[in-house]
Every structure is written in structure tokens, then in C-alpha cells.
VEXDREN-2710 file (C-alpha; in Angstrom, 1 decimal):
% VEXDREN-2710
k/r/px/py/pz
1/UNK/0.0/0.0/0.0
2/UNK/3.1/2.2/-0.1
3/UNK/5.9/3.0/-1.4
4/UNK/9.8/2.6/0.0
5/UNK/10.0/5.5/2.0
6/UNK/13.2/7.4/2.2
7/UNK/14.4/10.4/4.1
8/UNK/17.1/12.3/2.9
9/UNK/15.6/15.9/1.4
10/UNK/11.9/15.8/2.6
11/UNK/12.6/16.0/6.3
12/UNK/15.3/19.0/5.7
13/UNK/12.2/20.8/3.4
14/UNK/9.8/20.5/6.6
15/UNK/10.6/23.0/9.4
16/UNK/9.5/21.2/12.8
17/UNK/6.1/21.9/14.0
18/UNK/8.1/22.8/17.7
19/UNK/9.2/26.3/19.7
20/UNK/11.9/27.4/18.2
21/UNK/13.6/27.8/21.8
22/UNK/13.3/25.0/24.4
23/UNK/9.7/25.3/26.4
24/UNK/8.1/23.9/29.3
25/UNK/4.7/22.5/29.1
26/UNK/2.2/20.9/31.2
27/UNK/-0.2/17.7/30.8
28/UNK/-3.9/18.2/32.5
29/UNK/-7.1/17.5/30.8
30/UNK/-9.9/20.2/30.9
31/UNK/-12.2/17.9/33.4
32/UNK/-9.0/17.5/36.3
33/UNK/-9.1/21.2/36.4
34/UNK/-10.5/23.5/40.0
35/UNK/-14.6/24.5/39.9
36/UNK/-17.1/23.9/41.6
37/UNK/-19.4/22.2/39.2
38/UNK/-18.6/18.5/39.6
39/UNK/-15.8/19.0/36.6
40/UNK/-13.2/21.4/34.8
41/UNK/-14.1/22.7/31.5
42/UNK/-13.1/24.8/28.8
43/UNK/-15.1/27.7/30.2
44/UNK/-13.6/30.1/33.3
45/UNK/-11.9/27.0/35.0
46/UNK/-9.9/27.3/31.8
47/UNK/-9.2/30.5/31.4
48/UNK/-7.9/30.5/35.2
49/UNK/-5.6/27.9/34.7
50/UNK/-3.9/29.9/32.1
51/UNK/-3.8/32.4/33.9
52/UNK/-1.9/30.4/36.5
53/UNK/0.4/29.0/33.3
54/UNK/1.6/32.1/32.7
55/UNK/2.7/32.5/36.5
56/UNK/4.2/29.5/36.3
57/UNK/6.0/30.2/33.0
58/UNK/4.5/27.5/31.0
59/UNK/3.9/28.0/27.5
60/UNK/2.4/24.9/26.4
61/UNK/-0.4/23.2/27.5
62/UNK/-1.4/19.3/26.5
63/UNK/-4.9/17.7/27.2
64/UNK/-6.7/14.3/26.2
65/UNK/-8.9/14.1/23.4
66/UNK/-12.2/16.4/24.0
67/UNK/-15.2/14.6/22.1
68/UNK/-18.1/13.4/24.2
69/UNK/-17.7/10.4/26.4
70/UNK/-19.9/7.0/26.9
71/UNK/-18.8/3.5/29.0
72/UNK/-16.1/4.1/30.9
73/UNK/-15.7/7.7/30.3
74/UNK/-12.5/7.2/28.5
75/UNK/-11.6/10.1/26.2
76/UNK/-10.0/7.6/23.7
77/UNK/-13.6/6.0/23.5
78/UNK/-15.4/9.1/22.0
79/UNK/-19.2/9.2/20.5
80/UNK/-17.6/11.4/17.7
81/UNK/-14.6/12.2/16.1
82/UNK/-15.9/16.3/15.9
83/UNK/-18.7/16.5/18.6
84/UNK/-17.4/18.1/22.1
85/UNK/-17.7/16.4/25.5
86/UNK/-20.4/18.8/26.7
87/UNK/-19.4/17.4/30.2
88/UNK/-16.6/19.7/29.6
89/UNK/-18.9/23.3/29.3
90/UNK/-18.4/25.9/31.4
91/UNK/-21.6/26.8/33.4
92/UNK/-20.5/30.5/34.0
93/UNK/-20.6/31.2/30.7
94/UNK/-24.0/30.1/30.3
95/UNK/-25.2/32.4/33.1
96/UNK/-23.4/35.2/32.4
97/UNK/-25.3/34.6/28.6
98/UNK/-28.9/34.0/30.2
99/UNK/-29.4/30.7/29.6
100/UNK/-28.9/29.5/33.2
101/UNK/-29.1/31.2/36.4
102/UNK/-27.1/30.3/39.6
103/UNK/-30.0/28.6/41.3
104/UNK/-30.4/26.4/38.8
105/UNK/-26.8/25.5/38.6
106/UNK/-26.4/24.8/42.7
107/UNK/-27.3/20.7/42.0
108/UNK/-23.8/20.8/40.7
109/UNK/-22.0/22.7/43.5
110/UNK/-22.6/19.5/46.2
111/UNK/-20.4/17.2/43.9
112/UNK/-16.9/16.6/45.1
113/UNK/-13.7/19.1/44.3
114/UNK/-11.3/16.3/44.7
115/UNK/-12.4/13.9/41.7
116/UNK/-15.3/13.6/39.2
117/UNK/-18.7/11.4/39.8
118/UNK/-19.7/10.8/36.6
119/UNK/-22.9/9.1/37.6
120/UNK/-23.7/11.9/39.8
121/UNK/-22.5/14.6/36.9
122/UNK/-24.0/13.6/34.0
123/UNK/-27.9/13.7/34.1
124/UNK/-27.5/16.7/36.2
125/UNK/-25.5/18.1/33.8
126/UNK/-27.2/17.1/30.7
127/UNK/-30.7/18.7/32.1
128/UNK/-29.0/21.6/33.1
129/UNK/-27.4/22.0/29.6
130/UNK/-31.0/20.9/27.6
131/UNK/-32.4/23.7/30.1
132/UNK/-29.9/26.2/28.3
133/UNK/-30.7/25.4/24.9
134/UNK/-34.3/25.6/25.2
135/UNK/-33.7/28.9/26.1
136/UNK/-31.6/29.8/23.3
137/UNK/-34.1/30.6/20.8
138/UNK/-35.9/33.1/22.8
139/UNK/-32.6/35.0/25.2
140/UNK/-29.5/34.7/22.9
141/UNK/-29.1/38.4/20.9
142/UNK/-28.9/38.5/17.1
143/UNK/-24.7/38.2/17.2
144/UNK/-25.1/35.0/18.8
145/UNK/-28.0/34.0/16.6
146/UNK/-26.0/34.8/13.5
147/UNK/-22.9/32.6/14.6
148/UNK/-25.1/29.8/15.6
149/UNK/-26.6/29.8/11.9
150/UNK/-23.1/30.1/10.5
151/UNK/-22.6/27.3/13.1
152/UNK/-25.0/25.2/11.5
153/UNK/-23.9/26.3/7.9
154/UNK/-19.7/25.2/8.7
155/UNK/-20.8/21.9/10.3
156/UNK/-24.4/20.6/9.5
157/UNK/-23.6/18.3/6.7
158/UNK/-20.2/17.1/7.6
159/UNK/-20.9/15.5/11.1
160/UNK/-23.2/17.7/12.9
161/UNK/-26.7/16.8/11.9
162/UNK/-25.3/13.1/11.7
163/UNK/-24.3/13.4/15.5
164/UNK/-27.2/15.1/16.5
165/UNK/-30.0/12.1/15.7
166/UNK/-27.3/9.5/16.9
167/UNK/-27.8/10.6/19.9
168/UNK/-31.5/10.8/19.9
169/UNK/-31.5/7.1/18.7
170/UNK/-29.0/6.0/21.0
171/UNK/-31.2/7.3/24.0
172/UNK/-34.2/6.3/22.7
173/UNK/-32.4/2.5/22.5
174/UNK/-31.1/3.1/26.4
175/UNK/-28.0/4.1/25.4
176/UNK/-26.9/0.6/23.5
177/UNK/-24.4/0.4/20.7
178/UNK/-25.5/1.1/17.6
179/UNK/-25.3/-2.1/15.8
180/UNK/-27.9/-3.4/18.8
181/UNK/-30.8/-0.6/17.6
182/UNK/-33.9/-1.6/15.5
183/UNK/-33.1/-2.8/12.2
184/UNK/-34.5/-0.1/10.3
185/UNK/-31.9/2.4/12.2
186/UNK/-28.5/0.3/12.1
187/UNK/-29.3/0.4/8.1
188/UNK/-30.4/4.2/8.6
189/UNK/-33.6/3.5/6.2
190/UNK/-34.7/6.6/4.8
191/UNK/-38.2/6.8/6.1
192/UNK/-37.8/5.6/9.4
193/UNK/-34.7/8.0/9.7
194/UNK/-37.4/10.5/8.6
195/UNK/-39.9/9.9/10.9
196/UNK/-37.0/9.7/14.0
197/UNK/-35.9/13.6/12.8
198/UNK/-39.4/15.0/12.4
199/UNK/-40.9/13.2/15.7
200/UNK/-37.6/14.6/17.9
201/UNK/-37.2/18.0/15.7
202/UNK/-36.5/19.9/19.5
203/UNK/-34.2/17.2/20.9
204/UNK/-32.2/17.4/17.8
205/UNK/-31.7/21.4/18.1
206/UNK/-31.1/21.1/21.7
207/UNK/-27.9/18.6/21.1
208/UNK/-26.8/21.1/17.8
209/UNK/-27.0/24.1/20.3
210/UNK/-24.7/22.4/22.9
211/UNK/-22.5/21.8/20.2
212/UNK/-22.5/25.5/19.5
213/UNK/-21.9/26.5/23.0
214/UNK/-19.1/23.9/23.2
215/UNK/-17.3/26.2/20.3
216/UNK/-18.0/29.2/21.4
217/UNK/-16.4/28.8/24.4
218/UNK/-13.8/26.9/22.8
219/UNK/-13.1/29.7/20.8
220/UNK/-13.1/31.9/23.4
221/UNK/-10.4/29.5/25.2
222/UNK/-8.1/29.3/22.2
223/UNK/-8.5/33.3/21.6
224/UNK/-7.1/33.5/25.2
225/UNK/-4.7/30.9/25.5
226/UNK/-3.0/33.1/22.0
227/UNK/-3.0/36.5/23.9
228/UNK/-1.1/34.8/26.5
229/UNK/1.4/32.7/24.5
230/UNK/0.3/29.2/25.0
231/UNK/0.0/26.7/22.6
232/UNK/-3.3/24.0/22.9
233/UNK/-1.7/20.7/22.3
234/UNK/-4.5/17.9/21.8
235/UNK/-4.7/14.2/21.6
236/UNK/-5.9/12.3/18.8
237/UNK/-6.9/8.3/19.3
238/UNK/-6.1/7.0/16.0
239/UNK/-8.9/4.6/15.8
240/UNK/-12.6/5.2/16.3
241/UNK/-15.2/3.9/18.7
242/UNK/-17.6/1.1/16.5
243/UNK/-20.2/2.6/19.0
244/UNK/-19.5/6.1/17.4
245/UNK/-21.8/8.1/15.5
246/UNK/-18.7/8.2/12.7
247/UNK/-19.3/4.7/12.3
248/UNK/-23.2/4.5/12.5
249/UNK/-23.2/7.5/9.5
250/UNK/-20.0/5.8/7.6
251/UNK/-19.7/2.5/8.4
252/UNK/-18.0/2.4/4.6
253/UNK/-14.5/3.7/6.6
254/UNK/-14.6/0.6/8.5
255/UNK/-13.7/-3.1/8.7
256/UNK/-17.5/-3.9/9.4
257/UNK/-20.6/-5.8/7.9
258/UNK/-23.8/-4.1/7.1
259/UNK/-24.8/-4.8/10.8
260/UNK/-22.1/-3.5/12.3
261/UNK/-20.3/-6.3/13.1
262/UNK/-16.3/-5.7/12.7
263/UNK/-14.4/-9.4/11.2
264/UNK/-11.0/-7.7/13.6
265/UNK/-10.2/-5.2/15.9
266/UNK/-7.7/-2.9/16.7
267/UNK/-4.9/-3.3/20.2
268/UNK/-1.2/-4.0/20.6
269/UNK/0.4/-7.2/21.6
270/UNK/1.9/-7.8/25.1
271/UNK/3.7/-4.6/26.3
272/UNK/5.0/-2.8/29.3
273/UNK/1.2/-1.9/30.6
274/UNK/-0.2/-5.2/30.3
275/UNK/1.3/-9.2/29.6
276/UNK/-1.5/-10.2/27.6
277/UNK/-1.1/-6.9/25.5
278/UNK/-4.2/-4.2/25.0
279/UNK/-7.8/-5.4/23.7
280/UNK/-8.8/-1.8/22.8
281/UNK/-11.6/-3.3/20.5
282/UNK/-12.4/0.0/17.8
283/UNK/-13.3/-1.5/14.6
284/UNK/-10.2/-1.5/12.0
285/UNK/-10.0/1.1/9.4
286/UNK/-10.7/0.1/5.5
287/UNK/-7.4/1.6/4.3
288/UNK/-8.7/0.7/0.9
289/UNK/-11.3/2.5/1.0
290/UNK/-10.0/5.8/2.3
291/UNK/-7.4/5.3/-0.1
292/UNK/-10.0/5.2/-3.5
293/UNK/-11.3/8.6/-2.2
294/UNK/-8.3/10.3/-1.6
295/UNK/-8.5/10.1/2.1
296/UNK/-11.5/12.9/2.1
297/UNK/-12.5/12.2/6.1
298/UNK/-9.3/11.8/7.3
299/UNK/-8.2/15.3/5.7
300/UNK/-11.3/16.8/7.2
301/UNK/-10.7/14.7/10.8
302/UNK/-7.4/16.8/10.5
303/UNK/-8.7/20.3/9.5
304/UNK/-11.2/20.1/12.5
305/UNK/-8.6/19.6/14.9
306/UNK/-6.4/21.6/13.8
307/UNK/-8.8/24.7/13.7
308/UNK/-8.8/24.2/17.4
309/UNK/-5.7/23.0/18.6
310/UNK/-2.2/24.3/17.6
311/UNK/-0.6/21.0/18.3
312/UNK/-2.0/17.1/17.9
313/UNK/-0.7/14.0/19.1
314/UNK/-2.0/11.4/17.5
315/UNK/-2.2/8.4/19.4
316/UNK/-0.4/4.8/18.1
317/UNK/1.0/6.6/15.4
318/UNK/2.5/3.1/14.5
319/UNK/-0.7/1.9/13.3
320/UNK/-0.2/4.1/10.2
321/UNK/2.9/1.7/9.5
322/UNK/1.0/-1.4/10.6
323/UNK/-1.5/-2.0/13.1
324/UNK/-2.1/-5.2/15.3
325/UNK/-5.4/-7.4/13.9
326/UNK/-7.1/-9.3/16.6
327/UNK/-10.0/-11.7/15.5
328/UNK/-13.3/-10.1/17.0
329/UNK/-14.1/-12.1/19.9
330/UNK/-10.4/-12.8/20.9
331/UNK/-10.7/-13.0/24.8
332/UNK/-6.9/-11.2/24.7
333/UNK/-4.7/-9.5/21.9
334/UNK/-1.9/-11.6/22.8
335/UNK/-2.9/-13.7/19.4
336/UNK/-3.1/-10.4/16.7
337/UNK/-1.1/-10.3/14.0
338/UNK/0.5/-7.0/12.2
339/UNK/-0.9/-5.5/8.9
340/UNK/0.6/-2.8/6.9
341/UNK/-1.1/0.3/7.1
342/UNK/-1.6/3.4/4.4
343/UNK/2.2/4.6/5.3
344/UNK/3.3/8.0/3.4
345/UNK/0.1/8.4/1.0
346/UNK/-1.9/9.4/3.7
347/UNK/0.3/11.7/5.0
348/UNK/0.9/12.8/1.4
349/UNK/-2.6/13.4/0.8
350/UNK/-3.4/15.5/4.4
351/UNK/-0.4/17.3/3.1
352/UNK/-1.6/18.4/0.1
353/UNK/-5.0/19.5/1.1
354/UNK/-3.6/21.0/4.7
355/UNK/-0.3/22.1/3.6
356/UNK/2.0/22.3/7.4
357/UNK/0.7/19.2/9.6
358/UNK/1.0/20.1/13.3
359/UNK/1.4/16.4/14.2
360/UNK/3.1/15.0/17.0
361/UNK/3.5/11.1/16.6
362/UNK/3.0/9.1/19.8
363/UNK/5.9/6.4/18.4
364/UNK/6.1/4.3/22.1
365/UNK/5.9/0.4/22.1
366/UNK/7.1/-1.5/18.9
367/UNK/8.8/0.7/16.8
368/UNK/10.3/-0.8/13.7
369/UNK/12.6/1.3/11.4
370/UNK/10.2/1.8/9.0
371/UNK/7.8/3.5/11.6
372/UNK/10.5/5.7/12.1
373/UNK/11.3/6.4/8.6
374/UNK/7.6/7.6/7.9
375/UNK/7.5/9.9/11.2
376/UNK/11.2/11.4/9.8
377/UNK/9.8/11.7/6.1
378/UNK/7.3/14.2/7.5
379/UNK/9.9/15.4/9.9
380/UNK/7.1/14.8/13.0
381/UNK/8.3/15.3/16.4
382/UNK/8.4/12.0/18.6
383/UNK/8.3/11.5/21.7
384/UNK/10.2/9.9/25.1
385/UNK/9.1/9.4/28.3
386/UNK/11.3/9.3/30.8
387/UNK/9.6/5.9/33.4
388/UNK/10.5/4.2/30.4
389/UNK/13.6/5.2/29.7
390/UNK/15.7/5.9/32.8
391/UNK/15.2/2.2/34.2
392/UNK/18.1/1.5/30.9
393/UNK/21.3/1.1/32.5
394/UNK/22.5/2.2/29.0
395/UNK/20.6/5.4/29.3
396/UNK/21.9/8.6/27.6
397/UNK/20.3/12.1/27.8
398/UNK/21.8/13.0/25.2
399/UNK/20.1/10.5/22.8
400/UNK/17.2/12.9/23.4
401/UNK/16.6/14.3/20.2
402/UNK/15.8/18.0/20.0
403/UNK/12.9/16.9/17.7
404/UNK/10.5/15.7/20.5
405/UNK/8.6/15.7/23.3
406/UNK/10.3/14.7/26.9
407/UNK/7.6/13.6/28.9
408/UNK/8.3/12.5/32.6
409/UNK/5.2/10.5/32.1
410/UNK/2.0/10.1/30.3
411/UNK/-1.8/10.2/31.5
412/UNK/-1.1/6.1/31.0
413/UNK/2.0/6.0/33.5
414/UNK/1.8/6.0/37.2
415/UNK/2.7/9.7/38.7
416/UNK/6.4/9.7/38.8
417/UNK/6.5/9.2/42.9
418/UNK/4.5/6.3/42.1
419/UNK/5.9/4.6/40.0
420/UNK/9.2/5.1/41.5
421/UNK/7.8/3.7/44.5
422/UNK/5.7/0.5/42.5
423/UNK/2.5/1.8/42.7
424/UNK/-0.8/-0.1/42.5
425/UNK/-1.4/-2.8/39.7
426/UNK/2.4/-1.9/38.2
427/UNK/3.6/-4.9/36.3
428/UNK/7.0/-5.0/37.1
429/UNK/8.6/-7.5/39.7
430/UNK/10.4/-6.2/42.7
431/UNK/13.5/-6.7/41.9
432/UNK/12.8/-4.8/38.7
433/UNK/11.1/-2.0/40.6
434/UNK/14.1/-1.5/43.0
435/UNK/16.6/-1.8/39.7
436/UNK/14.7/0.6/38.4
437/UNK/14.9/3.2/41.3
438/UNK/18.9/2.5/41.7
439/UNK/19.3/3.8/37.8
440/UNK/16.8/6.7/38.5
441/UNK/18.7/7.9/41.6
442/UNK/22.2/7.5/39.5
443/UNK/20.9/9.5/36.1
444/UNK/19.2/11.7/37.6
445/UNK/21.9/12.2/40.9
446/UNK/19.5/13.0/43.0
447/UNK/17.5/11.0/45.7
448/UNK/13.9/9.4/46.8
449/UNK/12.3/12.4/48.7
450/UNK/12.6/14.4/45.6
451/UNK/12.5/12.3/42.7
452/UNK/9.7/13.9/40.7
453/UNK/11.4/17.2/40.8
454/UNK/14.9/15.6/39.8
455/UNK/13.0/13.8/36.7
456/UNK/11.3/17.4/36.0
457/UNK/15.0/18.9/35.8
458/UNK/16.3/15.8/33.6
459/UNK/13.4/16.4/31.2
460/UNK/14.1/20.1/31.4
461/UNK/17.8/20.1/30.8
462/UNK/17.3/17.3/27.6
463/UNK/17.5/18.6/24.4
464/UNK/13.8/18.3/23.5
465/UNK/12.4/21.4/21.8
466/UNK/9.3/20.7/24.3
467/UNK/9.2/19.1/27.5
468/UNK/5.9/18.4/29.3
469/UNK/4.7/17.5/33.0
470/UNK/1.6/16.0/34.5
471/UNK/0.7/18.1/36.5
472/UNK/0.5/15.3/39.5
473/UNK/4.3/15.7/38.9
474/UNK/4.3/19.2/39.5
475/UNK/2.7/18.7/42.3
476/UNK/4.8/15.7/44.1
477/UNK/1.5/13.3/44.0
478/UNK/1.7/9.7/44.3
479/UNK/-0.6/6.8/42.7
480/UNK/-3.7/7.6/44.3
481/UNK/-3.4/10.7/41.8
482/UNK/-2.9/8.4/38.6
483/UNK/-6.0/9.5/36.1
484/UNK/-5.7/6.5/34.1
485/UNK/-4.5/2.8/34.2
486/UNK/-4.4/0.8/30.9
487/UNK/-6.4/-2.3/30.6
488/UNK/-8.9/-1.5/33.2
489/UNK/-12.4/0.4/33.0
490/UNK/-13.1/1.5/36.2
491/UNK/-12.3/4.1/38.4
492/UNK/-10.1/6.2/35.7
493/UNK/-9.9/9.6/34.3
494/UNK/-11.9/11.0/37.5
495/UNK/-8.8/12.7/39.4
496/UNK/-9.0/16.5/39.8
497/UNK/-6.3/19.2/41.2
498/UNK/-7.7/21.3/43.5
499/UNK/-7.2/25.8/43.8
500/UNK/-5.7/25.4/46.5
501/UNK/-2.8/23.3/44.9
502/UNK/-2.2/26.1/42.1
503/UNK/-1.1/28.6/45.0
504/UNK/1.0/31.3/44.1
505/UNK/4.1/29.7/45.8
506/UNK/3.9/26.5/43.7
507/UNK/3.2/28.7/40.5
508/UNK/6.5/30.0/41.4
509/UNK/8.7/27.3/42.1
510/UNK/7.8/26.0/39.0
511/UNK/8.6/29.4/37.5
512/UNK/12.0/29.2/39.1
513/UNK/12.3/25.4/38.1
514/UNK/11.7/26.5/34.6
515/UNK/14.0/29.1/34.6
516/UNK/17.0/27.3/36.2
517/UNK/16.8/24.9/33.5
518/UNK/17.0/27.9/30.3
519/UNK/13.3/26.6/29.6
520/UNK/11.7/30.2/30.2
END
């Protein structure tokens, strides 16, 4: 499916997508961030964490994916590939707008500060927000009225409207996959698809209006986060969801039958995060397909994410090299097999329809030399993280490239202080755990009590462009702070810093950090 790639002369063309000086960034997603409405959000809990960014001298910021979550409330699991998590809309924004008052909005001020409770959040949430666009109509002035339309105009046809009745059908089925609904909608027949939109006319508007208040405020974020010199750096999963209203509009993109039944699925064989490697279960991509069209969605996929984000990692960039087939039904990945993926005409084709691709490939796990070869032929930044790097008695800093991202650890790793300490669930034996800490100590020269700043510094003083920290890092947490751990669906991506964490002494010893290290 592609041709031999080679390096030499393409990669010196593209400029990297990087600062041009070394930078300092921090990793947090929007619903981990301070309020008091049961979850962070793009609105003013946003805009008050940048504020505290630029106290803290940080210049980039890196979040998980933002579309609207379902089982699990996994971020890599979304409902849409353009939708936004309307979980993560700021409620002050609505009542400075008058669409909600503060009355209203005090069912979400008894939820806890210190994590998120989805099942408590989300129908309070959701009524609260349906409240708000009910209202729309009738208190939103004519400037609003006129970018909703324009909205509707940008959007409608390429996922919106789609979207919008998935979501009505997937209520009105008690919120089952897709490919469980009534016959007549898994084959989306024309009249009963008809009789669905005209019946549930006000629902549908509601969930489009949502969708417009998501980008109004997003746009109001991104505005911000420019005037103050931060880059938005989002995450891309690389597959989709099967339960996904992409794959209930174009199942054609897909490795699945007319009833929505995929023949493989996607995961990676046994790794560091798990022995029997990770069952992820999306439904395959039909690279064929994608290819006879020119690879239309994935170019618009791209163009969306890009108008809101000034960076994107997309996730198991590998898979675009060759991705791991696991026979649906498998009850672990460990028996997959690798498949060659579209390679350099994809990227060729974005390219040409995008021009620069702000891409940063997430190259961790098996990395062949051809992966490498198609990440260097677009000259991509890659990335390293530290927890897996430092525990290498052969270790070198140096081998950093200045073409990446130095991470001290992902939203997938233990905090640093807990995995230096073998946290919860870590797979590693003892004596691997305590090897581990003896080559930490000894790279990093410094000692136990303050490991997660020494690990900071060695990720500062690399010679990665960009450098980014969780912010349980910052912080000094331990695993009791880890948002997410791979394999498992429970009791993930619900940890949440609290204000009075971001005080204006921390802000500035990681000011002072940053600066120490020339990252400023």
C-alpha cells in the first residue's frame, strides 16, 4: 500500500512543527481542572488555569482528546470524532449569557472538588445544559443568533446533523451500541430515519446548540490561551469507537458488515502496561477505502482539529505503519497479527489538502525502522518518556533528540513518585522495581524524597524542543493521583487538582524550576 520510504531531502524541506527555543509544558485535561461544578471545562476554570500558566511560565499546555464520552468515560472512547464532551462546558458562561441562572446550577456545587462522579454529573449536567438550549431561541441576541446559523452552515452536513440524531437514537435504545438498535436504524432506512428527525425535531436542536456553545467557548479558550502565549496541544486516538456516530453514519471507513459487526479489531500485543497486551476493541480502518477517495475524512478529521488546537498527538502513530489485527471475539490481543497500514500516501494526501501538519506522533511500544522512517519523512516530532527510559542502565540524555517531546510521564503511567515507588497494579517484579529506582537515583543524581522534581529537571535540561509534565508531577502526588491505568475500566480519568494546589508559591517554584533549566 506504499511506497519505500526514504528520508534524505523531505525532512530537511519541513521545518518542525516545535518552539523554536526550548519550552516547558504541562499535561492536564480540561475535566481534572478547579470549579465547583462537579468537573473542569473549557469555560472560566480554563481561562484561570492559564492564567496560572503564565505565573508558572509554561507556554504549552497538552490535554486528552475532548469529544463526548460513553462506558467508561474514556476520552480515547469518544461518541464522535468532531462532537465536544459537553461534560466539559463551562456553566458560567451560560449564566453570564442567560441561559442558566445560579440557582439552577447549585445541583452541581454539592459534587466533590477532589475527583469527578460521573454518575452523579452527567444527568444533572445534561438537564441543566437541555435547560440552556431551550432557552436559546428566545434570550441569545442576534450576534449569537447569527454565529449559531453560521454554526450550523460550517458543520451541519459534515458530522453535525449526523451526530445530532445519533444521539437521539441511541437514548431512545437506552443508550446501546449502535449495531444493537432496531433494524430499520442500524441500516439508517430513509423513512424511518425520517420519521425519527421530524418526531424529535426539539431534541435534535437542543444537542446542535450544545454543540454550538461547546465552540463558542472553545473559541473563546483558544482566543485566550494566544494573547497569552500558550499553545493548545491535543490528543488524537487514531482509531474510532464502532459505538460512534462516525461509524453509525460511515460504516463504509470501516472493517465492518452491514450490521455492524467488525471481522477484527484494533490493540497492541503484550507490552509494558499489560502481559497479555491491550484489547482496545475499535473496529479496524478500511485503508482501501480511504485510499479510492483520496482520504476525504481523514483530511477533514485533520482540518477540525487543527482549527482548534495548535498541536495534535495522534495516538499509536504506529498503526499508520502497521496495526495489530485481533480476531473479534479474541478474549486477549496476545494472538493479533501486524498489517501494513496506508504509510506515506496518507500523510501525502493531508499534506496536500492541509499544507503544514502540526502532528506529534505518539511512536512508544514496537517501533520498527520503517515507523520511524515515515515519522522522519514528514519530519514529525516523537516522543520519550522518561519511566520508560531511565530504568536503561544504558541510558543517555543526550540521545534525546531535540525533535521531541520529553515527557516524565503520560496520563497512561503512574505519577512519577509512584511509579518510583511500584504503585498499584504496576507490572514489574520487585527486583525490577528496585533496579529501576537505583538507575533513577544515579541518572538523575539525585534522591527518593525528591524524585519527581529531579525527573522534571532531567526532562528540562534534555534537548527536547518541548518538555511536558503531568501536572501530579508538578505537584509531588503519588498513585492515588494516577488519572488512568491501561487495561482497566473503572475508576479512571476522575482525578482533579484542587485551587488550592495552584497557589502562588507553587506557581512559582515551577517558575523558578523553569527558569534554572533555560526553559523560560
Amino acid at each position: 500500500m506504499d511506497d519505500q520510504l526514504t528520508t534524505s531531502g523531505l525532512a530537511a524541506e519541513a521545518p518542525s512543527i516545535l518552539p523554536d527555543t526550548k519550552k516547558a509544558g504541562v499535561g492536564i485535561h480540561f475535566a481534572s481542572l478547579p470549579g465547583v461544578y462537579g468537573i473542569g471545562g473549557i469555560g472560566d476554570s480554563a481561562l484561570s488555569f492559564i492564567d496560572k500558566l503564565v505565573e508558572m511560565d509554561i507556554h504549552v499546555w497538552q490535554f486528552l482528546p475532548t469529544g463526548p464520552t460513553a462506558y467508561g468515560d474514556s476520552p480515547y472512547q469518544p461518541l464522535s470524532a468532531f462532537a465536544g464532551n459537553e461534560m466539559l462546558i463551562g456553566i458560567e458562561p451560560l449564566i453570564r449569557l442567560g441561559l442558566l441562572n445560579t440557582g439552577e446550577a447549585e445541583g452541581l456545587t454539592g459534587l466533590s472538588t477532589g475527583y469527578v462522579d460521573y454518575g452523579q454529573l452527567i444527568p444533572k449536567k445534561h438537564a441543566l445544559l437541555n435547560r440552556a438550549a431551550e432557552r436559546f431561541s428566545s434570550v441569545a441576541d442576534a450576534g449569537l443568533q447569527k454565529a449559531y446559523k453560521e454554526f450550523l452552515e460550517l458543520h451541519g452536513d459534515l458530522w453535525l446533523n449526523d451526530y445530532a440524531v445519533y444521539r437521539i437514537l441511541k437514548s431512545m435504545h437506552d443508550e446501546r451500541p449502535w449495531p444493537e438498535w432496531d433494524r430499520s436504524f442500524v441500516h439508517r432506512d430513509p423513512a424511518a430515519m425520517q420519521q425519527v428527525e421530524a418526531s424529535h425535531r426539539r431534541a435534535i436542536e437542543n444537542i446542535r446548540i450544545i454543540q454550538f456553545l461547546f465552540d463558542q467557548q472553545w473559541q473563546s479558550l483558544r482566543q485566550y490561551a494566544r494573547e497569552n502565549d500558550i499553545l493548545l496541544f491535543g490528543d488524537m486516538p487514531i482509531y474510532i469507537a464502532l459505538d460512534s456516530a462516525d461509524a453509525w453514519a460511515h460504516p463504509e471507513i470501516l472493517m465492518i458488515d452491514e450490521d455492524g459487526r467488525p471481522s477484527h479489531i484494533a490493540g497492541v500485543p503484550p507490552d509494558y502496561f499489560s502481559e497479555d497486551g491491550q484489547l482496545w476493541g475499535n473496529p479496524l480502518y478500511d485503508w482501501s477505502y480511504h485510499e479510492s477517495n483520496g482520504y476525504q475524512w481523514w483530511i477533514e478529521r485533520i482540518q477540525h482539529a487543527t482549527a482548534q488546537m495548535d498541536l495534535v498527538r495522534i495516538d499509536h502513530f504506529r498503526g499508520f505503519e502497521a496495526f495489530w489485527s485481533i480476531e473479534f471475539g479474541a478474549a486477549t490481543a496476545r494472538d493479533g497479527k501486524w498489517i501494513p497500514g496506508p504509510g506515506a500516501a496518507l500523510f501525502d494526501a493531508m499534506k496536500e489538502a492541509l499544507g503544514t501538519l502540526p502532528i506529534v506522533a505518539e511512536d512508544l511500544g514496537v517501533i520498527t525502522p520503517e515507523v520511524d522512517a515515515l515519522r522522519h519523512r514528514y519530519n514529525m516530532p516523537g516522543m520519550k518518556v522518561l519511566q520508560f527510559e531511565v530504568g536503561d542502565p544504558a541510558f543517555d540524555l543526550s540521545g534525546i533528540d531535540e525533535n521531541c517531546v520529553c515527557y516524565t510521564g503520560t496520563h497512561d503511567n503512574d505519577t512519577t513518585v509512584g511509579w518510583f515507588n511500584g504503585g498499584n497494579g504496576d507490572i514489574r517484579s520487585e527486583p525490577e522495581i528496585i533496579d529501576t529506582r537505583k538507575n533513577a537515583l544515579k541518572v538523575t543524581g539525585g534522591k527518593a524524597e525528591t524524585i519527581h522534581l529531579d525527573m522534571i529537571r532531567l526532562s528540562f535540561i534534555s534537548q527536547a524542543r518541548l518538555a511536558i509534565v503531568p501536572m501530579q508531577d508538578f505537584l509531588g502526588l503519588g498513585s492515588n493521583a494516577r488519572l488512568n491505568t491501561p487495561g482497566t475500566t473503572s475508576n479512571n480519568w476522575r482525578w482533579r487538582v484542587k485551587e488550592e494546589q495552584l497557589s502562588p508559591e507553587f506557581c512559582k517554584s515551577v517558575s523558578d524550576l523553569i527558569e534554572e533549566t533555560a526553559r523560560s
